[in-house]
C-alpha positions as CSV (number, residue, x, y, z in Angstrom):
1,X,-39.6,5.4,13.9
2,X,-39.4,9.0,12.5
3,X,-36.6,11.0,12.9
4,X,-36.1,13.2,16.4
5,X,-36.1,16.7,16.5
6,X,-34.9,17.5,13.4
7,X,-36.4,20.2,10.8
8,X,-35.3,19.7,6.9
9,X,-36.5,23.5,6.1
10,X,-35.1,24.9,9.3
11,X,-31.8,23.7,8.3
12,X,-31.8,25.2,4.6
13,X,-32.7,21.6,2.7
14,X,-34.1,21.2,-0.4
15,X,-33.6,25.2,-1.7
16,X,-30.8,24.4,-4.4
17,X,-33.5,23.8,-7.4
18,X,-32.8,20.2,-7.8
19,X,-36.1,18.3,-8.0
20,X,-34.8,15.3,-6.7
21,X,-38.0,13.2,-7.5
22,X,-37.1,13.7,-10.9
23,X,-33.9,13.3,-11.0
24,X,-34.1,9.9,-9.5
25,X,-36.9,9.0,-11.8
26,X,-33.8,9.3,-14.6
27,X,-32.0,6.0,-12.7
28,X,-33.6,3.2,-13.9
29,X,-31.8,1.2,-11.1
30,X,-33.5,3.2,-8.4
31,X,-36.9,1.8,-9.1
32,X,-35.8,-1.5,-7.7
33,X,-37.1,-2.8,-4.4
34,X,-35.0,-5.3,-2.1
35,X,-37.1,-7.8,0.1
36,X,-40.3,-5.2,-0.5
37,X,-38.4,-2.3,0.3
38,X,-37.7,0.7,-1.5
39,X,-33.9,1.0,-2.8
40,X,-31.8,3.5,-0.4
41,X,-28.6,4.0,-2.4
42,X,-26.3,5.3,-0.6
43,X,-23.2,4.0,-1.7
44,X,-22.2,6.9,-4.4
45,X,-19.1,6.9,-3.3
46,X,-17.8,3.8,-4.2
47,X,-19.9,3.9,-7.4
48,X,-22.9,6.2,-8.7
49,X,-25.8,4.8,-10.2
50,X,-26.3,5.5,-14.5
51,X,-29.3,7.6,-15.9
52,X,-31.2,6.6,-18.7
53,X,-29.5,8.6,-21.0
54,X,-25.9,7.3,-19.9
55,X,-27.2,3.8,-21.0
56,X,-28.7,4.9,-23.9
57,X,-26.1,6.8,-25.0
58,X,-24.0,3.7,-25.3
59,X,-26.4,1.5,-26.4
60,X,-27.1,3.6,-29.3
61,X,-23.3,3.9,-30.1
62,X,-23.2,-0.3,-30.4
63,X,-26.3,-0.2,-32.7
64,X,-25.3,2.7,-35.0
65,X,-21.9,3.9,-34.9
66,X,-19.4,0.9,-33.7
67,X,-16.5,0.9,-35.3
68,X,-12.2,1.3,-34.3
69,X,-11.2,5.1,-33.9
70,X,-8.4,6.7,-35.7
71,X,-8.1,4.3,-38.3
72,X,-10.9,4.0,-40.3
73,X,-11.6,6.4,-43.3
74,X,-15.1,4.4,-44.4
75,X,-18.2,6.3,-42.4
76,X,-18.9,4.3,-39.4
77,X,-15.4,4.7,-38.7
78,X,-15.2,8.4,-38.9
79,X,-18.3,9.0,-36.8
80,X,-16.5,6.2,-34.3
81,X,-13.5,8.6,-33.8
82,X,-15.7,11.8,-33.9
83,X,-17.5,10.9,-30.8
84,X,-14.8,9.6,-28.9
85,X,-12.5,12.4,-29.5
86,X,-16.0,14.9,-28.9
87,X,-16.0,13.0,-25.3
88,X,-12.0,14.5,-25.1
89,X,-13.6,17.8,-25.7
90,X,-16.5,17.6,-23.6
91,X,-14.2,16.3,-20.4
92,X,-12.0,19.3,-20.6
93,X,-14.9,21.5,-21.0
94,X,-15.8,20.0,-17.5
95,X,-12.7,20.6,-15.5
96,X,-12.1,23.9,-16.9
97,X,-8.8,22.9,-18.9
98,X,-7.8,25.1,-22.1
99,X,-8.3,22.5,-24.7
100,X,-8.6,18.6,-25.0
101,X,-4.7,18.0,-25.6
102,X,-4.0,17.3,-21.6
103,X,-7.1,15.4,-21.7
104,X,-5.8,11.0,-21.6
105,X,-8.3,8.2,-21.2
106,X,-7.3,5.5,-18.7
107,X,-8.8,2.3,-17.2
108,X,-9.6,4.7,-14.0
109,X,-8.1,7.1,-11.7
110,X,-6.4,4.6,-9.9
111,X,-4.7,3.3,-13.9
112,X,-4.0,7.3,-14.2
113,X,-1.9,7.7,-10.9
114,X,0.1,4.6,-12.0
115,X,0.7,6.6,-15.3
116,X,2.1,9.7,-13.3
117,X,4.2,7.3,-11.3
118,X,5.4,5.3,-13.3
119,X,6.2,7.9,-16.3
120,X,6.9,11.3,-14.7
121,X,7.7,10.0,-11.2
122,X,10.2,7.8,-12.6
123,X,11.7,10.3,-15.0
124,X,11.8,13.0,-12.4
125,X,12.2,11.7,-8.7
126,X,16.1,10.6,-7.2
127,X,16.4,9.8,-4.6
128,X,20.2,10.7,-4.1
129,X,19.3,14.2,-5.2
130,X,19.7,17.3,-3.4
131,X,17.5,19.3,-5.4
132,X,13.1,18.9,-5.1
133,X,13.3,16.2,-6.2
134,X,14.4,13.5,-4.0
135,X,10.9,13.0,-2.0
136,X,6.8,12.6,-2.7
137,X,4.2,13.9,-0.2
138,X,1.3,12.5,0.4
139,X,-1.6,13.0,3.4
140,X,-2.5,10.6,5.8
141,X,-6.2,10.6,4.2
142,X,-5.2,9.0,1.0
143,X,-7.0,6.5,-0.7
144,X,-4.8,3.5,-1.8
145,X,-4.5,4.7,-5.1
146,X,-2.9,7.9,-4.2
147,X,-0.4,5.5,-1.9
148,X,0.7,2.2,-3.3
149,X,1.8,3.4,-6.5
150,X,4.3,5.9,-4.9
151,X,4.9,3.1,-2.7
152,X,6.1,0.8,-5.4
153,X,8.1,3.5,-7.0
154,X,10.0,4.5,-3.4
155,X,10.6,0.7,-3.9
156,X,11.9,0.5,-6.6
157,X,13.9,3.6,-6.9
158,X,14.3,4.3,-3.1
159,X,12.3,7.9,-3.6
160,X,10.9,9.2,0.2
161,X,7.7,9.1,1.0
162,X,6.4,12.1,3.3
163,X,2.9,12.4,5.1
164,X,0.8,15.5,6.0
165,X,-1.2,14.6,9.4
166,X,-4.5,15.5,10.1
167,X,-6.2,16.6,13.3
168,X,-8.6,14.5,15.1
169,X,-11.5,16.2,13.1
170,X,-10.1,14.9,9.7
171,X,-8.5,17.8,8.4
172,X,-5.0,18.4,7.3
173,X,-2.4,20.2,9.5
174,X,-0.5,22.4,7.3
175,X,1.3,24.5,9.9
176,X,4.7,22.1,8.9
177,X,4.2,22.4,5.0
178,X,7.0,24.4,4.1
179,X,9.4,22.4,6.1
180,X,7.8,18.9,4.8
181,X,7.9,20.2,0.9
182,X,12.1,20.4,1.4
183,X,13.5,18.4,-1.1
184,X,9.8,17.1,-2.6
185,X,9.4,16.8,-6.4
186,X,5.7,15.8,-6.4
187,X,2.3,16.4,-3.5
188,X,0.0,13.9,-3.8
189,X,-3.4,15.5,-2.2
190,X,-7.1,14.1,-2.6
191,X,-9.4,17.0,-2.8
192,X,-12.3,15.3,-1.1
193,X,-11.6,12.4,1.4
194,X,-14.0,9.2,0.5
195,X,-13.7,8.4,4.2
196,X,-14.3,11.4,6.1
197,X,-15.3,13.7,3.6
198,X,-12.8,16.5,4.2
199,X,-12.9,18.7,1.4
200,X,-9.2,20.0,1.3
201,X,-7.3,23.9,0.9
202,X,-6.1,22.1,-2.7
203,X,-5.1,25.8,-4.7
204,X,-3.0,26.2,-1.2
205,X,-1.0,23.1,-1.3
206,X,-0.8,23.8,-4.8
207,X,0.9,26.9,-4.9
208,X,3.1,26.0,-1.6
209,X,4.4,23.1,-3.6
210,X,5.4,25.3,-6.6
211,X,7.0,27.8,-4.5
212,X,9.0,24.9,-3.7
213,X,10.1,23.5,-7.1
214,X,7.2,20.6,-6.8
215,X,4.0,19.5,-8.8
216,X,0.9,18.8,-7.4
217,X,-1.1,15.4,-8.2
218,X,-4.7,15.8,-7.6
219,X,-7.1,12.9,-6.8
220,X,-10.4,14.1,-8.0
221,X,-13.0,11.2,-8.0
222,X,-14.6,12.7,-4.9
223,X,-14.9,15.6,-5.8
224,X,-15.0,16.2,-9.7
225,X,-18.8,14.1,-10.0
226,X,-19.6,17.0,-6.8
227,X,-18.6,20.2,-6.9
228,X,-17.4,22.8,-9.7
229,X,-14.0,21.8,-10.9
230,X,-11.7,24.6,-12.6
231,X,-8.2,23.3,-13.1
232,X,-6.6,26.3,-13.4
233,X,-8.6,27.6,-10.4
234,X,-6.8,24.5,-8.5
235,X,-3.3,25.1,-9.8
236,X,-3.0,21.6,-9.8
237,X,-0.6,19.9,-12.8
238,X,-2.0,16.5,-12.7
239,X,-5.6,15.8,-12.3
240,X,-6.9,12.0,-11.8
241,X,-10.8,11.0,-11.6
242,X,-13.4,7.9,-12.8
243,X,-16.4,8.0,-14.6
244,X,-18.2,5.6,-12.7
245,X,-18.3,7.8,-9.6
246,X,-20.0,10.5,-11.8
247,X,-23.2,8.9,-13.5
248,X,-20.8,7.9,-16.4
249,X,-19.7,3.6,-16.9
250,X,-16.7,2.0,-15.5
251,X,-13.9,1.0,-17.3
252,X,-12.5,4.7,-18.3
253,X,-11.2,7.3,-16.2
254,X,-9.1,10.4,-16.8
255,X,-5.9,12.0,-16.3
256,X,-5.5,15.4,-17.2
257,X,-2.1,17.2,-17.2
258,X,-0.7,20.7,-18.3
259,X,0.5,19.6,-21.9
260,X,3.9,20.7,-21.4
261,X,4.2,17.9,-18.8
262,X,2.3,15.9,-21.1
263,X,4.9,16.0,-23.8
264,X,7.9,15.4,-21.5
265,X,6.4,12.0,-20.2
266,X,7.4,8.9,-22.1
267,X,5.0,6.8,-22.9
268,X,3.5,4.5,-20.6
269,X,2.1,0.8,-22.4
270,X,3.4,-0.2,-25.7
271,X,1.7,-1.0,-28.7
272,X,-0.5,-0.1,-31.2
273,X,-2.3,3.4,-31.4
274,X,0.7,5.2,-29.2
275,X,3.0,5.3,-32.1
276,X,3.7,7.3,-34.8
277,X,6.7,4.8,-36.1
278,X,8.1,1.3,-36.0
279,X,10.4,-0.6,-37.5
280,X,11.9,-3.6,-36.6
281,X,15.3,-1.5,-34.8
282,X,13.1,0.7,-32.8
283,X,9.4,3.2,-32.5
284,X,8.7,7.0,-32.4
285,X,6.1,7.6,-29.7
286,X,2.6,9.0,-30.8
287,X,1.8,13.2,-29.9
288,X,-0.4,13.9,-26.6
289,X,-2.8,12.4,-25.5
290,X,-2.4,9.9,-28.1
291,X,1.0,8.3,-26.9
292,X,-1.0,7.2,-23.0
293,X,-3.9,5.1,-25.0
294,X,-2.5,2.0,-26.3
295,X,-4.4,-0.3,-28.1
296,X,-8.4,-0.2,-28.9
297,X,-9.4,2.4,-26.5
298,X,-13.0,2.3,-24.0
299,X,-14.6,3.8,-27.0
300,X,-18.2,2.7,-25.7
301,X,-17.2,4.2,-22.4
302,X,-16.0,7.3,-23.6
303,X,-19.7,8.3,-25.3
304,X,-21.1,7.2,-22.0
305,X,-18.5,9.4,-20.1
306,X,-19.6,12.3,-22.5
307,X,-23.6,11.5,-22.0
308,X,-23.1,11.8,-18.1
309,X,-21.0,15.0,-18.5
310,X,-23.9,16.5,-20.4
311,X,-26.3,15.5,-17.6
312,X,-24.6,17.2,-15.2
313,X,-23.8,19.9,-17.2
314,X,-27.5,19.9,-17.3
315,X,-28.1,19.8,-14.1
316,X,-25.7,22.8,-13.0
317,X,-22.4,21.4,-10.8
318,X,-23.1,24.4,-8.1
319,X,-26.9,23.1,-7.6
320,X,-25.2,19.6,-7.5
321,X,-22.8,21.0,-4.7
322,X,-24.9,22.7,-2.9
323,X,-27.7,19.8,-2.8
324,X,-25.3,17.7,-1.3
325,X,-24.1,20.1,1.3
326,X,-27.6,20.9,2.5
327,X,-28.0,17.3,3.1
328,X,-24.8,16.3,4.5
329,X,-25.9,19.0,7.1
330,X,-29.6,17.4,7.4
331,X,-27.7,13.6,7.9
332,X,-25.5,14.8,10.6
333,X,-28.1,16.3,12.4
334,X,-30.6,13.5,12.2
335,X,-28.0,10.9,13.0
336,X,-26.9,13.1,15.8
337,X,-30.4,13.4,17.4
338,X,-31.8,10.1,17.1
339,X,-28.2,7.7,17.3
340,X,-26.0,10.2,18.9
341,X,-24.6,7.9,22.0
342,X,-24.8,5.1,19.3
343,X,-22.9,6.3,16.7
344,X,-19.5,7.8,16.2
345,X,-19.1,9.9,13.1
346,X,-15.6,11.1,11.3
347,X,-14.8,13.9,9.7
348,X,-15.2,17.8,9.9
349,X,-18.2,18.7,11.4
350,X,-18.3,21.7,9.1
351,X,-20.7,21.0,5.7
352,X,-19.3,24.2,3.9
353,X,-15.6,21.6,4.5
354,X,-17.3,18.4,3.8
355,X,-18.6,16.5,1.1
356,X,-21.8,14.4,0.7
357,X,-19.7,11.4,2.8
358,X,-21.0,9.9,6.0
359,X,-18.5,7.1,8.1
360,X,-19.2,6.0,11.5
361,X,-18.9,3.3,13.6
362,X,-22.5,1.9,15.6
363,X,-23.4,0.4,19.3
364,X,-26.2,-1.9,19.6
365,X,-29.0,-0.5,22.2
366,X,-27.1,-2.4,25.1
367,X,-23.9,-0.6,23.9
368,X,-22.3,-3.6,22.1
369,X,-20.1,-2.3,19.3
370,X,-21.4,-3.9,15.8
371,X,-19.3,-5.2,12.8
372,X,-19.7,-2.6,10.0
373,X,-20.4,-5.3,8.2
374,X,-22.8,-6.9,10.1
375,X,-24.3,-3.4,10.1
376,X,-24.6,-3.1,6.2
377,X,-25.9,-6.4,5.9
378,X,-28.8,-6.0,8.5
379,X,-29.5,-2.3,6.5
380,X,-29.7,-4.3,3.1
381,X,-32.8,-6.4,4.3
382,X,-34.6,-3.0,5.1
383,X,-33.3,-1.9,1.2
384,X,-30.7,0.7,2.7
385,X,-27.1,0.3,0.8
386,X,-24.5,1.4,2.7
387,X,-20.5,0.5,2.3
388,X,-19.0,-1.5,5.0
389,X,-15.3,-1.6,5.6
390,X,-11.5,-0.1,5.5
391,X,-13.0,2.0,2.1
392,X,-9.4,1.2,0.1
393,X,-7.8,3.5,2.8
394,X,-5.9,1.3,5.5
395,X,-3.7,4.1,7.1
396,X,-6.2,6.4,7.5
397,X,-8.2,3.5,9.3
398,X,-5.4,3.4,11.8
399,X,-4.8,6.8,12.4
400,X,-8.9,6.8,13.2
401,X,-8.4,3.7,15.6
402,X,-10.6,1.9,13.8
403,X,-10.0,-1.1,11.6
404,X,-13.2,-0.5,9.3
405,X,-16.8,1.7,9.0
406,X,-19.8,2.0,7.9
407,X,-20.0,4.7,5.4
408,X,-23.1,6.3,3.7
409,X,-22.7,8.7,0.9
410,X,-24.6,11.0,-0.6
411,X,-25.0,12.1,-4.5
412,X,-27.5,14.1,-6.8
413,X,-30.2,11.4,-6.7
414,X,-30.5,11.5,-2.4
415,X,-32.9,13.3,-0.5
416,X,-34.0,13.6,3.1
417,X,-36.0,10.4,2.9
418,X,-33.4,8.6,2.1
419,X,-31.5,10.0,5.5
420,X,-34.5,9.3,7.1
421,X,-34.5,5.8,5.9
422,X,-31.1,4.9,7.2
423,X,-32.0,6.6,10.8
424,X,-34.8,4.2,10.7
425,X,-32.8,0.9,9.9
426,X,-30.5,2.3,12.5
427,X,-33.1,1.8,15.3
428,X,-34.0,-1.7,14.2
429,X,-30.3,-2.9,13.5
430,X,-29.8,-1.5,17.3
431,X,-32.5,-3.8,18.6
432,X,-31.7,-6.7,16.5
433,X,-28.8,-6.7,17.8
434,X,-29.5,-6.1,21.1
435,X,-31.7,-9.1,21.0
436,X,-34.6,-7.0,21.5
């Protein structure tokens, strides 16, 4: 069944200069079918598919160039370290940031919040204090990154932990901010919600928290692979994303911090590659970044990072933004006319506040609700990926009454048929289950 009532070029789609055709025809993954079905990715949110030139970026690295970094002075070495410290250089380029030096590698962004907390958050937060820095601040909306490692930190050093609300639209309430920053030393804020895709006031929080003696964590794997991302624009101090979310492999992420916090922070793992100094009665600690990357870094994974930084780069991250927007826009509204008593979707209804992120929960056509997981798997036989669950953010699933979604999200590679397609699975998941 087509889609109701909606009009793609009415609402402003496919104007942002992305051919998407092509673009998709750069993800080798993409060509797949699933029981004779065209793939339907849509689950960029948890992870984003690789182009061709992400793969064979790394590929190429293996047969050429693999060697240890930093070490080595014979050739293969050299070029080893030149292209992983060139993917340094080509990150910070990204975000904006002044120069590479803030710029660590980590496992992911959830393996750089545990380096905040367990480095600066333990060297800075007491909780016995009366200055700012006695408390952390968080939002409602975090993903369980963003939570358990401050919760393991108020455990074991008995720091607070505080909690911006949000409205019953999915955004945050701010009108208490001032009073809730008294005594905090850190605000923990996502800037894109991976659940309601609330894109949030960050340069606002940012600066309230400075007034108030704080720094500001930023979780930026929803929005760094989708939007512009200026770190300085942001006035954030700590900056945490993935690469897998942003055409680039798993297995490295970033944290980037203003240097001057950077060089404060002890380091984080022990052994080799972090020091500048050992003997047997003690170690000196490697400069920034250096001191964060013990042992044989992702050096693989870095020249893939920098390969899906230059695709993007490519591409233009205001055509990317404003792709995704536009379609947001077109899947609300087609889910809206053709599953509207069905379907209950969270999050601002606003596109220009939202990213490319799509949860809901489904009734069958006899008004039985249906499992989100029953729902994804039903949508996988028609090829349609969609995420099914609590999306690694368990409070935010209670404060929405709900124990789990469904959740389809958007990226570079999406178009309107792809909207289409999950409208369509829609209608036959509702009569399957309605034993029609």
């Amino acid at each position: 069944m087509a889609p109701l009532g909606v009009d793609a070029m009415a609402l402003g789609v496919g104007g942002t200069g992305i051919d998407v055709a092509a673009v998709a025809a750069d993800f080798p993954l993409l060509a797949r079918r699933i029981d004779g079905n065209r793939l339907v990715f849509l689950d960029s949110a948890a992870s984003s598919q690789k182009p061709r030139s992400v793969i064979d970026a790394m590929s190429r690295y293996y047969e050429t160039t693999h060697a240890n970094v930093h070490r080595g002075v014979y050739r293969v070495a050299e070029e080893a370290t030149a292209a992983y410290e060139s993917a340094r250089a080509g990150v910070a380029r990204f975000i904006g940031a002044s120069g590479p030096r803030g710029v660590v590698f980590t496992k992911n962004a959830t393996e750089a919040v545990n380096l905040v907390a367990r480095t600066w958050g333990a060297q800075n937060l007491s909780p016995g204090s009366t200055k700012a820095n006695r408390a952390v601040l968080l939002t409602e909306m975090e993903h369980h990154a963003n939570l358990v490692p401050w919760m393991m930190l108020r455990d074991a050093l008995g720091v607070e932990l505080r909690f911006l609300p949000i409205d019953d639209e999915g955004n945050l309430i701010l009108t208490d901010l001032d009073r809730m920053l008294d005594g905090v030393g850190l605000v923990g804020v996502t800037a894109a919600s991976n659940v309601l895709g609330t894109i949030n006031p960050v340069r606002l929080i940012a600066d309230a928290a400075h007034a108030a003696g704080a720094v500001t964590l930023v979780d930026g794997a929803q929005s760094v692979p989708h939007m512009p991302t200026d770190v300085e624009a942001l006035g954030c101090d700590f900056l945490v994303f993935s690469s897998h979310k942003m055409c680039g492999p798993t297995g490295i992420g970033v944290l980037w911090a203003r240097e001057e916090l950077l060089e404060s922070m002890p380091a984080f793992l022990g052994g080799g590659e972090m020091i500048l100094d050992v003997r047997l009665d003690g170690w000196v600690p490697n400069e920034i970044p250096w001191r964060f990357e013990a042992g044989t870094p992702p050096i693989a994974e870095a020249v893939g990072l920098s390969a899906a930084v230059d695709y993007l780069e490519a591409l233009g991250m205001e055509r990317v933004r404003a792709h995704e927007r536009d379609l947001v826009g077109y899947a609300l509204a087609t889910l809206a006319a053709n599953h509207g008593e069905a379907m209950k979707i969270y999050g601002p209804a606003d596109v220009d506040h939202r990213g490319g992120v799509v949860a809901f929960t489904f009734e069958s056509a006899l008004g039985h609700s249906v499992h989100p997981h029953d729902l994804a798997q039903v949508l996988d036989h028609r090829g349609v990926c969609v995420r099914a669950g609590h999306h690694c953010a368990k409070p935010l699933m209670r404060r929405l009454g709900v124990s789990a979604t469904a959740r389809a999200s958007f990226y570079l590679y999406s178009d309107t048929a792809d909207v289409d397609a999950l409208s369509e699975a829609l209608f036959a998941a509702s009569d399957l289950f309605a034993g029609v």
